[in-house]
C-alpha positions in Angstrom: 99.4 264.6 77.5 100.5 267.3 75.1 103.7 267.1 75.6 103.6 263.4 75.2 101.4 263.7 72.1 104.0 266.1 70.8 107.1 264.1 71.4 105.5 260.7 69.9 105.2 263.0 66.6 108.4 264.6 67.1 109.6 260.8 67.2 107.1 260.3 64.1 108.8 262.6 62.1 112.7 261.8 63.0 110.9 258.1 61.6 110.0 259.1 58.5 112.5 261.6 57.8 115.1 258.5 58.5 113.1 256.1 56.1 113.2 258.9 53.6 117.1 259.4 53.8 117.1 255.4 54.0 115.6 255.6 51.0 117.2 258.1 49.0 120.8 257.1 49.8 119.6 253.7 48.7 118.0 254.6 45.4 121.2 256.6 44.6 123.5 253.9 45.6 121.4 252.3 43.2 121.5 254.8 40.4 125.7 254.9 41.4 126.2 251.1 40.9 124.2 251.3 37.8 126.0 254.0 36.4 129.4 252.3 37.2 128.2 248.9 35.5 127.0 250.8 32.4 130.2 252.3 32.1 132.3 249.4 32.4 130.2 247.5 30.2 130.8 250.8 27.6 134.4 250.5 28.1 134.4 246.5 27.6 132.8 247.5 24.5 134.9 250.0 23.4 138.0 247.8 24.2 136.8 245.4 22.5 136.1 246.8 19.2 139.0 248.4 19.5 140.7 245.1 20.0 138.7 243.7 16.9 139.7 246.7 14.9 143.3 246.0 15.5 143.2 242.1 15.3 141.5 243.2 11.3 143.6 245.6 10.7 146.7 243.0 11.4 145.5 240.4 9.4 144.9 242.9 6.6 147.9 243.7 7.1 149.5 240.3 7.6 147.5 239.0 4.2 148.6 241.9 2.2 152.2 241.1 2.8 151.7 237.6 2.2 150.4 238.6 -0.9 152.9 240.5 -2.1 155.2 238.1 -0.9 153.8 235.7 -3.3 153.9 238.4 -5.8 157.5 239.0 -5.6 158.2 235.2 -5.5 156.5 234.5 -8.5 158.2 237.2 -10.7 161.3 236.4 -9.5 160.8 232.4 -10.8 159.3 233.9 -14.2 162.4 236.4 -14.2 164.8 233.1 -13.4 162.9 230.8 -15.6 162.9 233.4 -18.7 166.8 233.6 -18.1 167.5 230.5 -18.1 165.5 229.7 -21.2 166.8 232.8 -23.2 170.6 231.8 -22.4 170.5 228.0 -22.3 
């Protein structure tokens, strides 16, 4: 009987010590998948902004040449116009 008793709680303990490992492996492939999903959602972010920075940065870009575009276009019909005023 008390080797019975004592292999039931031999049994007992492989149980819990099973359901604890069950446990822990599951809370840390928990923790894992979290980890990896806030990390991917940091570098969606990041590409992101990045991607934003560079879209403003090309339209800056894109509008300041435009602009001086304009600029240069405009002088040169005040520079043509003047000409042709002052000789004709």
């Amino acid at each position: 009987m008390l080797c019975l008793y004592a292999g039931i709680h031999c049994i007992c303990d492989i149980t819990i010590i099973n359901r604890i490992y069950y446990y822990y492996y599951y809370y840390y492939y928990y923790y894992y998948y979290y980890y990896y999903y806030y990390y991917y959602y940091y570098y969606y972010y990041y590409y992101y902004y990045y991607y934003y920075y560079f879209y403003y940065y090309f339209y800056y870009y894109y509008y300041y040449y435009y602009y001086y575009y304009y600029y240069y276009y405009y002088y040169y019909y005040y520079y043509y116009y003047y000409y042709y005023y002052y000789y004709y």
